[in-house]
C-alpha positions as CSV (number, residue, x, y, z in Angstrom):
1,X,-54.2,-42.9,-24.6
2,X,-51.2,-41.3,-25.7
3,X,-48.1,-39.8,-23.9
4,X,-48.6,-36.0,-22.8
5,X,-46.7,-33.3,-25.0
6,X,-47.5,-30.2,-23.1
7,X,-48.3,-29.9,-19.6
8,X,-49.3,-26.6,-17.3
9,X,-46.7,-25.0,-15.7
10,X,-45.6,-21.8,-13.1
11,X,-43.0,-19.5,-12.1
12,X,-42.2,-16.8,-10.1
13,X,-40.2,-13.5,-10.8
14,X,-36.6,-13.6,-10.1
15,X,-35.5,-12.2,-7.1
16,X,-33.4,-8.9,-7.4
17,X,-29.2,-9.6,-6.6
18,X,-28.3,-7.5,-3.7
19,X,-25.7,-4.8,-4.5
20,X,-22.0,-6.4,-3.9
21,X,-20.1,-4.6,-6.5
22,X,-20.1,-1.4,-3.3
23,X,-18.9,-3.9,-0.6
24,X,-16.7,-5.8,-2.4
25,X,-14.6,-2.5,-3.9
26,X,-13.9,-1.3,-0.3
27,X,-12.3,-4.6,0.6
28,X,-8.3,-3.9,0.0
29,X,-6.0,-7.3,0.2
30,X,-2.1,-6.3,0.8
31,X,-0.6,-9.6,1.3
32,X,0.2,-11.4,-2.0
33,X,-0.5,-15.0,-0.4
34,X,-3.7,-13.9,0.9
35,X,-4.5,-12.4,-2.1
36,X,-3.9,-15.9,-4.0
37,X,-5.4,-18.3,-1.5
38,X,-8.8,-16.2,-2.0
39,X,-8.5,-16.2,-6.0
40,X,-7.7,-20.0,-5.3
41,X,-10.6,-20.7,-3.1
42,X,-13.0,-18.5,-5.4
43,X,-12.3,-20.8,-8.6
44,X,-12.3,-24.0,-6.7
45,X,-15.6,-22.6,-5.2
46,X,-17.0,-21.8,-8.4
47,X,-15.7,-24.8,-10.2
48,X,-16.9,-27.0,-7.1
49,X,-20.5,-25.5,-7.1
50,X,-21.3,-25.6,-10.5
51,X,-20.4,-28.9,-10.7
52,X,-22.7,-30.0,-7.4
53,X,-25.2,-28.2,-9.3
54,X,-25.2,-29.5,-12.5
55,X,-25.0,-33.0,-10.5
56,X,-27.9,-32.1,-8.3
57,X,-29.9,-31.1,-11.5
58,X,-29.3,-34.1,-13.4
59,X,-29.8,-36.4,-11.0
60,X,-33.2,-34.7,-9.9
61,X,-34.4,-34.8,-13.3
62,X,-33.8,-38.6,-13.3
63,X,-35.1,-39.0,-10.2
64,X,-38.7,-37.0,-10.8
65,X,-39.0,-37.8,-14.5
66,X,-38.0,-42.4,-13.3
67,X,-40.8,-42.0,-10.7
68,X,-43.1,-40.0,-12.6
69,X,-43.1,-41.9,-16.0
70,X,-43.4,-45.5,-14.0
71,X,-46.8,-43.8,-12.1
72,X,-48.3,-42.1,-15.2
73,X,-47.4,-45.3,-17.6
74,X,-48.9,-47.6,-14.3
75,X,-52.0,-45.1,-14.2
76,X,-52.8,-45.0,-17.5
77,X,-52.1,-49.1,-18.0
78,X,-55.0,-49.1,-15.0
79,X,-57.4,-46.4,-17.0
80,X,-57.4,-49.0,-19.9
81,X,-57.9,-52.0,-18.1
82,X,-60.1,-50.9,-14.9
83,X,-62.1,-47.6,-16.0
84,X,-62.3,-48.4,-20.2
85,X,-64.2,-51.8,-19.1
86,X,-67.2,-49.7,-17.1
87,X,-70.4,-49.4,-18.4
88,X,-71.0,-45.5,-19.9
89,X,-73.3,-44.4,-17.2
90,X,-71.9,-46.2,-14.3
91,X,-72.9,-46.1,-10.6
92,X,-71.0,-44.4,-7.4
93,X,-70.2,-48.0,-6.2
94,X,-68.6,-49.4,-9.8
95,X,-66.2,-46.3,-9.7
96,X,-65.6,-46.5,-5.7
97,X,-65.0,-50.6,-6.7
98,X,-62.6,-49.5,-10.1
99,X,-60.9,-46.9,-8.3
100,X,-59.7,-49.2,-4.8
101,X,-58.7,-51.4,-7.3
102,X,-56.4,-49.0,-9.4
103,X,-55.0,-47.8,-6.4
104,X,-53.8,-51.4,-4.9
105,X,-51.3,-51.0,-8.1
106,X,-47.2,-50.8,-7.6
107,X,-47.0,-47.3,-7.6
108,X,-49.4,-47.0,-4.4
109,X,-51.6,-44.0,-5.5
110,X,-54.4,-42.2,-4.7
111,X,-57.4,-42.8,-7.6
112,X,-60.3,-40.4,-8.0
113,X,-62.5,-41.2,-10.8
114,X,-65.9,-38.9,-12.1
115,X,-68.2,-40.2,-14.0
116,X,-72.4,-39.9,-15.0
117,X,-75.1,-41.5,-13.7
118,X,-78.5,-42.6,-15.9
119,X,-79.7,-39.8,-14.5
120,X,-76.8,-37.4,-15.8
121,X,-75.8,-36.6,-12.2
122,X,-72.1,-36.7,-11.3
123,X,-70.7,-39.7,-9.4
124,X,-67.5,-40.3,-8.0
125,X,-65.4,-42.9,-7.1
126,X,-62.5,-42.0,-4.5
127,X,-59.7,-44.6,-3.4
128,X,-58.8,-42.5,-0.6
129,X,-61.8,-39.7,0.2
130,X,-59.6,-37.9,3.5
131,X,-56.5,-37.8,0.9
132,X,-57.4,-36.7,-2.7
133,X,-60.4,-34.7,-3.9
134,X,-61.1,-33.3,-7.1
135,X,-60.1,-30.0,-5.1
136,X,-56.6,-31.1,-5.0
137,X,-56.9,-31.0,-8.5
138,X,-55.2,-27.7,-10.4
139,X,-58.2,-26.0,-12.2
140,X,-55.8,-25.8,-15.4
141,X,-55.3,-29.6,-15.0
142,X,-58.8,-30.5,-14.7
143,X,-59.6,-27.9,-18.1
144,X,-56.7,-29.8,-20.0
145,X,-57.9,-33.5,-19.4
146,X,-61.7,-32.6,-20.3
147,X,-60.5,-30.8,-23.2
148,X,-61.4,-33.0,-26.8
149,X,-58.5,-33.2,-29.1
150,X,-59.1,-33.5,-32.7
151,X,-58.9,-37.3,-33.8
152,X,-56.1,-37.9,-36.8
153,X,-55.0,-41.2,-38.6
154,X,-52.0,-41.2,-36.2
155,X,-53.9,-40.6,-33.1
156,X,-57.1,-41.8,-32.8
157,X,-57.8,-40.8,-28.8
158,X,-59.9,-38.1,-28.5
159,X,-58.4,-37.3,-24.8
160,X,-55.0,-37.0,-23.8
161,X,-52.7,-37.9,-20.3
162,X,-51.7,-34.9,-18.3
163,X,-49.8,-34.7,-15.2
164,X,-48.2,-31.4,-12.9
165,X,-46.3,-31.1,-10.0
166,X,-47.6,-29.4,-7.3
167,X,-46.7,-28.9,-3.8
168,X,-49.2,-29.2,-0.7
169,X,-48.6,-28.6,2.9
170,X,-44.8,-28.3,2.1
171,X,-44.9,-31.8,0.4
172,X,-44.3,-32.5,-3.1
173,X,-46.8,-34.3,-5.4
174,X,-47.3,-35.7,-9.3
175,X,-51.1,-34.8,-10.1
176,X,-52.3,-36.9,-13.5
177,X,-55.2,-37.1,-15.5
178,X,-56.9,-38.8,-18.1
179,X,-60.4,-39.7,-19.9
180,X,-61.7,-42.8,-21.7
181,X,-63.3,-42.1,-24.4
182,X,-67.3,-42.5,-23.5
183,X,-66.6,-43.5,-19.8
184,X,-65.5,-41.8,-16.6
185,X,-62.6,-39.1,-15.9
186,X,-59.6,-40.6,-13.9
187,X,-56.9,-38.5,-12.1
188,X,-54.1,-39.7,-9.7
189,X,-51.9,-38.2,-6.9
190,X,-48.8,-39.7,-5.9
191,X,-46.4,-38.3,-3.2
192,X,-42.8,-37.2,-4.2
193,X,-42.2,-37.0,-0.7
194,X,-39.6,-40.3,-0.6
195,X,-37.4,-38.6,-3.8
196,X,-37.7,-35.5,-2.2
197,X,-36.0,-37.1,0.8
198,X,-33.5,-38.7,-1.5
199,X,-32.9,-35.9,-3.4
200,X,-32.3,-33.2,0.1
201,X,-29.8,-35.9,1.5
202,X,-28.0,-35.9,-2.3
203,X,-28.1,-32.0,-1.8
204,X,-26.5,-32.6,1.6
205,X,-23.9,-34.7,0.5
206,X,-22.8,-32.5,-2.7
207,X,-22.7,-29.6,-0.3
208,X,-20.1,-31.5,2.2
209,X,-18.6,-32.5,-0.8
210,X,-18.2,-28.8,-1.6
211,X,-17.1,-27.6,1.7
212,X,-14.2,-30.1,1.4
213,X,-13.3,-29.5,-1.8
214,X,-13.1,-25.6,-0.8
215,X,-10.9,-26.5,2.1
216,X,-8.5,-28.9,-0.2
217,X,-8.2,-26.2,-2.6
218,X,-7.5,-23.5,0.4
219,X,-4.5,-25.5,1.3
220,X,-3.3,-26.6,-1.9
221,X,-3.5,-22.7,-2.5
222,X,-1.2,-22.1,0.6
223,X,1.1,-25.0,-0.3
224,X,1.5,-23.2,-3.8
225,X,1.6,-19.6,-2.8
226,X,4.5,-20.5,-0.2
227,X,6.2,-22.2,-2.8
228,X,5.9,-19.2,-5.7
229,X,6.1,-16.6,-2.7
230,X,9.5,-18.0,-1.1
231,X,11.7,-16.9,-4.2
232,X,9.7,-13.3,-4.2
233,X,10.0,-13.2,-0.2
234,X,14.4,-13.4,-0.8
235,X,14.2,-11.1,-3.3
236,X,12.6,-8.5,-0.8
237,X,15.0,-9.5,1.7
238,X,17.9,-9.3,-1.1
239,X,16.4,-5.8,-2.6
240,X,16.5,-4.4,0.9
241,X,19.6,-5.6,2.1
242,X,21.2,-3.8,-1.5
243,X,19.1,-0.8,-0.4
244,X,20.8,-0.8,3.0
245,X,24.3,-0.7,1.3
246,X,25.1,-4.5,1.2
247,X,26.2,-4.3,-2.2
248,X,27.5,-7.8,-2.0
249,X,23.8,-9.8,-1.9
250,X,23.0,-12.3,-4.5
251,X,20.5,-14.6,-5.0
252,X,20.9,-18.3,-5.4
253,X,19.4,-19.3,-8.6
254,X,17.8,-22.6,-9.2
255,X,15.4,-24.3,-12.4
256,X,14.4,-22.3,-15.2
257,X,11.2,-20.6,-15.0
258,X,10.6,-17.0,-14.7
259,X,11.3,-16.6,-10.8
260,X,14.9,-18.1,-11.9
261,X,15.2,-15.7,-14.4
262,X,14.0,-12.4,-12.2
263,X,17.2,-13.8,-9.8
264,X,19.3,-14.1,-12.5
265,X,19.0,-10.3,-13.1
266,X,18.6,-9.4,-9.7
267,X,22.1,-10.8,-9.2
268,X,22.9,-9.2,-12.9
269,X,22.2,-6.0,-11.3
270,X,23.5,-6.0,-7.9
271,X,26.7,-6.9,-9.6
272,X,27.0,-3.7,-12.2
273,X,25.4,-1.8,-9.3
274,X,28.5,-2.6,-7.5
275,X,30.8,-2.4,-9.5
276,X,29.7,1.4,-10.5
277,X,29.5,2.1,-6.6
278,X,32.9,1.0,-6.0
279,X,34.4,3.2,-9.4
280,X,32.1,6.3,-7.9
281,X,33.7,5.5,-4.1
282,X,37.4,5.3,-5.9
283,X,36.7,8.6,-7.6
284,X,34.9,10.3,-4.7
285,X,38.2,9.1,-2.3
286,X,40.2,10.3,-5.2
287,X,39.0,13.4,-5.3
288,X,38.6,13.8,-1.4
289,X,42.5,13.3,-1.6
290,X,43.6,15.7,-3.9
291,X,41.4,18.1,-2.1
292,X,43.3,17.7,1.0
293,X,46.7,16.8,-0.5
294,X,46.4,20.1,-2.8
295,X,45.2,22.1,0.6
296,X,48.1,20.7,2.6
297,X,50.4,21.8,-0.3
298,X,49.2,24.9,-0.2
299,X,49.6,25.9,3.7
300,X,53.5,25.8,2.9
301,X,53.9,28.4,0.1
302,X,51.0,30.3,2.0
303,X,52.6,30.5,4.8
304,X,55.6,32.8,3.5
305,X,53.2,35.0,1.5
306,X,51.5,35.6,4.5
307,X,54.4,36.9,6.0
308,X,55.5,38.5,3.4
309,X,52.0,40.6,3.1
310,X,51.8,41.2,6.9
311,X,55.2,42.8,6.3
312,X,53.9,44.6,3.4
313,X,51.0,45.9,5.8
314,X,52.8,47.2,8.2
315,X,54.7,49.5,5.6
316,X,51.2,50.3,4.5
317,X,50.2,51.3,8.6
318,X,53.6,52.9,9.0
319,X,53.5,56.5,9.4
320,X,56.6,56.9,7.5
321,X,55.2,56.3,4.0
322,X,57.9,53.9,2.5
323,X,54.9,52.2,0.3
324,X,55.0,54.3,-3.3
325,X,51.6,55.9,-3.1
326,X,51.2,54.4,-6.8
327,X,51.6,51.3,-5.7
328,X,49.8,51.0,-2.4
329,X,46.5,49.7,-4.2
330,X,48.4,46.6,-5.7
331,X,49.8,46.1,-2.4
332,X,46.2,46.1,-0.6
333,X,44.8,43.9,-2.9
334,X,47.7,41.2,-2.6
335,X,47.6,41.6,1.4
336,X,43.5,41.1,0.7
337,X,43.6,38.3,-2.1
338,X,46.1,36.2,0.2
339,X,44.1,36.5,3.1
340,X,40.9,35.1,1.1
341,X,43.4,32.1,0.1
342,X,44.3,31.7,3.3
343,X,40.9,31.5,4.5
344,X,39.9,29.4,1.4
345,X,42.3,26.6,1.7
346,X,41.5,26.5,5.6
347,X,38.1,25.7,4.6
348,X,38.8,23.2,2.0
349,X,40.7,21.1,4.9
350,X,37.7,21.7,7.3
351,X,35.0,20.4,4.4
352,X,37.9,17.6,3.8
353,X,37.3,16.8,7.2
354,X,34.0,16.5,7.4
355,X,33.7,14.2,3.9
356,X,36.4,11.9,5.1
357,X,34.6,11.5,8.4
358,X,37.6,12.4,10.6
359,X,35.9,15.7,11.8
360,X,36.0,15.2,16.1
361,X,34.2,17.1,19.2
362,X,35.7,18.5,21.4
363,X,32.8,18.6,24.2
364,X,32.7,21.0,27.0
365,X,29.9,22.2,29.4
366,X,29.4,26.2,28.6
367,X,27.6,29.0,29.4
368,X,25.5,30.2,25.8
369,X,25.3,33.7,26.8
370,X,28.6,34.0,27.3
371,X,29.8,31.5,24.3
372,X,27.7,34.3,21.8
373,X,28.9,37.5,23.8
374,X,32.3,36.1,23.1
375,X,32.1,35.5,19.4
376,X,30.6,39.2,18.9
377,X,33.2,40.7,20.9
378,X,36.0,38.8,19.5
379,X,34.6,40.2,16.3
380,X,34.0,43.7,16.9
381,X,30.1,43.1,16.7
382,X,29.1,44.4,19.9
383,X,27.2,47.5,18.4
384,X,25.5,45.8,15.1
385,X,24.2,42.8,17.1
386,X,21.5,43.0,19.9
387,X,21.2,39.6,22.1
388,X,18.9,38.3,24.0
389,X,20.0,35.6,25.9
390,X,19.6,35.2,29.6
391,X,23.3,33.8,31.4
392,X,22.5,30.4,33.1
393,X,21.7,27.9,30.1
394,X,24.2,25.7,29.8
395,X,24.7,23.1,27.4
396,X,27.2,20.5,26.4
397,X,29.0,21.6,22.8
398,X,32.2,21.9,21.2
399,X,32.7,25.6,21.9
400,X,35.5,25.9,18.7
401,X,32.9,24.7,16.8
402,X,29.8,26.8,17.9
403,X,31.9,30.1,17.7
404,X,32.4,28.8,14.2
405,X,28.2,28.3,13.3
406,X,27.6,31.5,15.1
407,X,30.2,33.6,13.3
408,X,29.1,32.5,10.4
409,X,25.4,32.7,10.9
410,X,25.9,36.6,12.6
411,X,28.7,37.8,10.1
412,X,25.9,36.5,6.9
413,X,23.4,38.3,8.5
414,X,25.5,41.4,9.1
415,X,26.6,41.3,5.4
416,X,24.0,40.4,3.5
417,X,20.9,41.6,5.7
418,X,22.0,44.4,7.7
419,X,21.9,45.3,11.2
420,X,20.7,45.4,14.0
421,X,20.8,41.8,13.8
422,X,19.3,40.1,16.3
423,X,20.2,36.6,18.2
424,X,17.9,35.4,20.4
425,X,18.4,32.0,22.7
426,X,15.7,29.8,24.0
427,X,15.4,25.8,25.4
428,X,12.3,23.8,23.9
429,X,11.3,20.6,25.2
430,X,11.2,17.2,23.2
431,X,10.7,13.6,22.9
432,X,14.6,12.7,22.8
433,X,15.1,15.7,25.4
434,X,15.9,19.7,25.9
435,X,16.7,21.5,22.2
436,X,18.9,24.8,22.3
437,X,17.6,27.2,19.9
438,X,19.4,30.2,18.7
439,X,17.5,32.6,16.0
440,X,19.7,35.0,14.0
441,X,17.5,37.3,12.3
442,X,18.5,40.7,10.3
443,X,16.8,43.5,8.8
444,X,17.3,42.7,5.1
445,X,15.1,42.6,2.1
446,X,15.1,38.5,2.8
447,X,16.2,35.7,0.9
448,X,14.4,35.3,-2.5
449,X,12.3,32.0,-2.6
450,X,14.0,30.1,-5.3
451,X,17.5,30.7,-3.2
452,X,16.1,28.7,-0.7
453,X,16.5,25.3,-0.6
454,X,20.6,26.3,-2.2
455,X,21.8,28.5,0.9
456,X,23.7,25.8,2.6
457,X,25.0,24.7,-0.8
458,X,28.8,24.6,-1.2
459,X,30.1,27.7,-3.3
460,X,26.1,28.8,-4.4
461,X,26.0,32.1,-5.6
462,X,22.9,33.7,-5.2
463,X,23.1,35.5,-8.3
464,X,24.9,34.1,-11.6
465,X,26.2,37.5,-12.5
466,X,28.6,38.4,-9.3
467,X,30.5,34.6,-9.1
468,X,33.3,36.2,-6.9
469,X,33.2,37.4,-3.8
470,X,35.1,38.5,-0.3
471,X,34.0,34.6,1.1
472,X,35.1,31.4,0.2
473,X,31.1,30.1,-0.4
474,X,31.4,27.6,2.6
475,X,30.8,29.5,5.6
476,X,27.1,28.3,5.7
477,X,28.2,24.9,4.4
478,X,30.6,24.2,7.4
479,X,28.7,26.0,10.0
480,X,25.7,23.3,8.4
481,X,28.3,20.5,9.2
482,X,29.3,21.9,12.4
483,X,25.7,21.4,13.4
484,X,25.2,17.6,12.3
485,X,28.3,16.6,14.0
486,X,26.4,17.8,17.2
487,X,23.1,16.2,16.4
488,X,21.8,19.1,15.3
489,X,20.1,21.0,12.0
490,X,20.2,25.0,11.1
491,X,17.4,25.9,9.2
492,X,16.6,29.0,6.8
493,X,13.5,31.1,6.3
494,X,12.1,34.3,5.7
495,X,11.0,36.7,8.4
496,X,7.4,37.9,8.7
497,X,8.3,41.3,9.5
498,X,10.9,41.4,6.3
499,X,14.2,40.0,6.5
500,X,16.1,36.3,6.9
501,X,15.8,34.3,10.1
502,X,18.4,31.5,10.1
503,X,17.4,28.7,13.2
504,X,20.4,26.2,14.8
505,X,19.0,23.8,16.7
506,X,21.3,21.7,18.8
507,X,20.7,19.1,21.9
508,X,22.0,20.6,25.1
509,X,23.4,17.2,25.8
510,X,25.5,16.0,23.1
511,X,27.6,12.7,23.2
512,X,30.9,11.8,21.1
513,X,31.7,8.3,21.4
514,X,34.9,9.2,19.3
515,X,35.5,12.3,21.6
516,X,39.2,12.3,23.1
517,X,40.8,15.8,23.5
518,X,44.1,14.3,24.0
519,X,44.6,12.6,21.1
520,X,47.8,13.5,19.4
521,X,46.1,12.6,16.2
522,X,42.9,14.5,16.2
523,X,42.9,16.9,13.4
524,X,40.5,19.2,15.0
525,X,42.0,18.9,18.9
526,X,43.7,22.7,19.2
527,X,43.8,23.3,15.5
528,X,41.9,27.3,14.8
529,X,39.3,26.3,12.5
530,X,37.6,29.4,10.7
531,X,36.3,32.0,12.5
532,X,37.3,30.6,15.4
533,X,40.7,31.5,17.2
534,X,41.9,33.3,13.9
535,X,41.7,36.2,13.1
536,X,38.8,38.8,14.5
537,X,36.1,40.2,12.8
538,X,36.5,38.1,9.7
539,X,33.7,35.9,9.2
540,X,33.3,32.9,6.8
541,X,30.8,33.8,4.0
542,X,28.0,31.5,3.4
543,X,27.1,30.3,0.0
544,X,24.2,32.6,-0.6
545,X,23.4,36.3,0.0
546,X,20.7,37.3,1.6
């Protein structure tokens, strides 16, 4: 009898992996620690179950191959010294005898032996009859055992031992065989059931062993990402407090690694950032100054040339005729090129104003209708302009500052666009309360698409090739201003039926903390701002022609 070098065995085809690659695309992690306590738990996972599985492998094989070497080597130790000694023909009762005692050995199992009678009928001998037949035997078992192997110098048995696994009712078993050379054919089956047992409460314990490790690795992987996520969680709160204007935020820095080093220029950064912020603020303050110095400086001198010129057009008016008619254009154009300066350095001080953040309300409850009817009349606008607007909606403004958005939205319109110009009034209903709409449309050819977004722009010139003209080029810019001091916006657009359609939206209720009419030092309180109490029917010109 030799050891067996090939044995029967079976499989099964593998089972098809569901599709995950779908599911697990759609699943979107935003949070960083989240993100690294799954990547955590996934390699400790992986790293955890291919070790319990290698362990469970190993330790099976030991398990199976221990207990099935110690039966086959006990089996075919009992085929040598209880079936080789039988007579070559022997009788049902000498196999039942050999067999009860080959099973009474260690290993405790079950013996069925087949042999001829005289006669050449088959006899058998069974240890256990209800347990083990020779239908518990594999067919390809049974063909391997009777099958005669060629004799060599090396291995002089004609038979060999084979064994196979196989499983009945759910239980595991170790199926052997073997023949002695002229005598009977011996085959054994001995339950795995006992290392099965061992081997599901190993599985058990390398699963819990599993579980745990997952959950160790799940917290060491929360314990690390607060610690790596801590630094990256003050830099968010240091990038937005610099995004809020806090120029001042640093980071403390602390060891070497590269979170230090990302803090290190954080702080690098904030610091040039604030530096070049505070040089842009001293220019911008610088040149807010001169602005306003330069304006002030130019009221005096401006002053006696507009005297001067008003005297100059009243010779001009006089029927008398004392102006030399060859003179009288060059006397025109001075009266009309100081007014313009006038006009221009009053609008420098209002922008000043407005970029320094001194610019006040002066808040009063008015009528619309009758706040429009008297910026069109004060103007000499009554027959260009057609208004609709019913008398009764009130709303809380500053009504110096409203006749100067509306005299500069309706004296655009009527330049540029061409009458009748319309303005038309209505109240709309929001979240944050009522909205007073006014709509000033004209008749004009509209304003071309790539002028646009640059209307409101300070001195914009809708066309390159005619820089000057009558206006200043912040009419529209102030009247802009004058509308987000109140809360409100003025928008521009083109009119489906041909021509532009500027929209001022204010709230009818509009609060001025820093409101104080009689405040010696409000630069707006009584002061005629453009197109307001000056002069009539001279309009500030907006930055773009429509």
């Amino acid at each position: 009898m030799t050891q067996p070098h090939d044995r029967p065995g079976h499989g099964g085809p593998a089972a098809a992996a569901p599709p995950r690659r779908a599911i697990l695309a759609g699943l979107r992690f935003t949070s960083l620690r989240l993100r690294l306590v799954v990547v955590f738990a996934l390699v400790a996972l992986t790293a955890a179950v291919s070790a319990s599985g290698i362990a469970y492998w190993l330790n099976r094989e030991a398990v199976l191959t221990r207990t099935q070497d110690a039966a086959l080597s006990d089996f075919q130790q009992e085929m040598q010294n209880r079936a080789a000694v039988l007579p070559e023909h022997p009788t049902q009762g000498e196999l039942q005898h050999a067999a009860n005692l080959m099973a009474d050995s260690s290993q405790h199992f079950s013996v069925l032996l087949i042999g001829t009678d005289e006669n050449g009928r088959q006899v058998v001998g069974n240890s256990d009859l209800d347990a083990f037949t020779l239908a518990d035997v594999p067919d390809a078992l049974q063909d391997a055992v009777v099958r005669k192997q060629a004799v060599t110098s090396d291995d002089r048995n004609a038979y060999h031992l084979y064994w196979q696994r196989t499983t009945q009712d759910d239980d595991p078993y170790l199926v052997g065989g073997a023949r002695v050379n002229g005598g009977p054919t011996g085959y054994m089956l001995k339950s795995l059931e006992p290392e099965a047992k061992d081997l599901s409460s190993l599985a058990w314990s390398l699963g819990i062993a599993t579980g745990l490790a997952l959950i160790g690795s799940a917290l060491l992987a929360q314990a690390a990402a607060t610690t790596v996520l801590k630094p990256v969680h003050r830099l968010g709160i240091a990038a937005r407090r610099l995004g809020e204007g806090k120029l001042d935020t640093r980071l403390r820095v602390s060891g070497t690694d590269e979170l230090a080093e990302l803090s290190r220029t954080f702080n690098k950064t904030a610091e040039n950032l604030e530096k070049q912020v505070a040089d842009m603020r001293a220019r911008e303050e610088s040149s807010r100054r001169f602005v306003a110095d330069m304006s002030h400086e130019l009221r005096t001198p401006l002053t006696a040339i507009t005297a001067v010129t008003e005297v100059l057009e009243e010779e001009l008016d006089a029927e008398t005729g004392s102006v030399d008619p060859m003179i009288e254009p060059a006397v025109r154009l001075v009266v009309s090129e100081t007014r313009r300066l006038g006009d221009l350095v009053e609008n420098l001080m209002e922008v000043t104003r407005f970029d320094a953040g001194t610019a006040r309300l002066v808040l009063d409850d008015v009528d619309i209708a009758d706040q429009i009817t008297a910026c069109i009349d004060a103007r000499a606008w009554l027959d260009a302009v057609d208004l609709d607007a019913e008398r009764g909606i009130m709303a809380r403004v500053d009504p110096r500052r409203l006749d100067v958005i509306l005299a500069n939205l309706i004296g655009n319109a009527l330049k540029h666009g061409g009458s009748p110009v319309r303005v038309s009034v209505r109240t709309e209903d929001t979240q944050d309360g009522d909205d007073l709409v006014i709509a000033v449309t004209d008749h004009g050819p509209g304003i071309p698409q790539d002028v646009l977004p640059h209307v409101f722009d300070r001195f914009y010139k809708a066309s390159a090739s005619r820089p000057r003209s009558e206006g200043s080029g912040l009419g529209l810019s102030i009247a802009l201003e004058n509308a987000h001091i109140h809360g409100g916006e003025i928008t521009a657009a083109n009119s489906p039926d041909a021509g532009a359609v500027f929209t001022l939206r204010l709230p009818r209720d509009t609060y001025d903390d820093l409101d104080d009419p009689d405040d010696p030092d409000d630069p707006d309180t009584g002061a005629p701002g453009p197109g307001g109490a000056g002069r009539a029917g001279d309009p500030q010109e907006g930055g773009a022609a429509t």
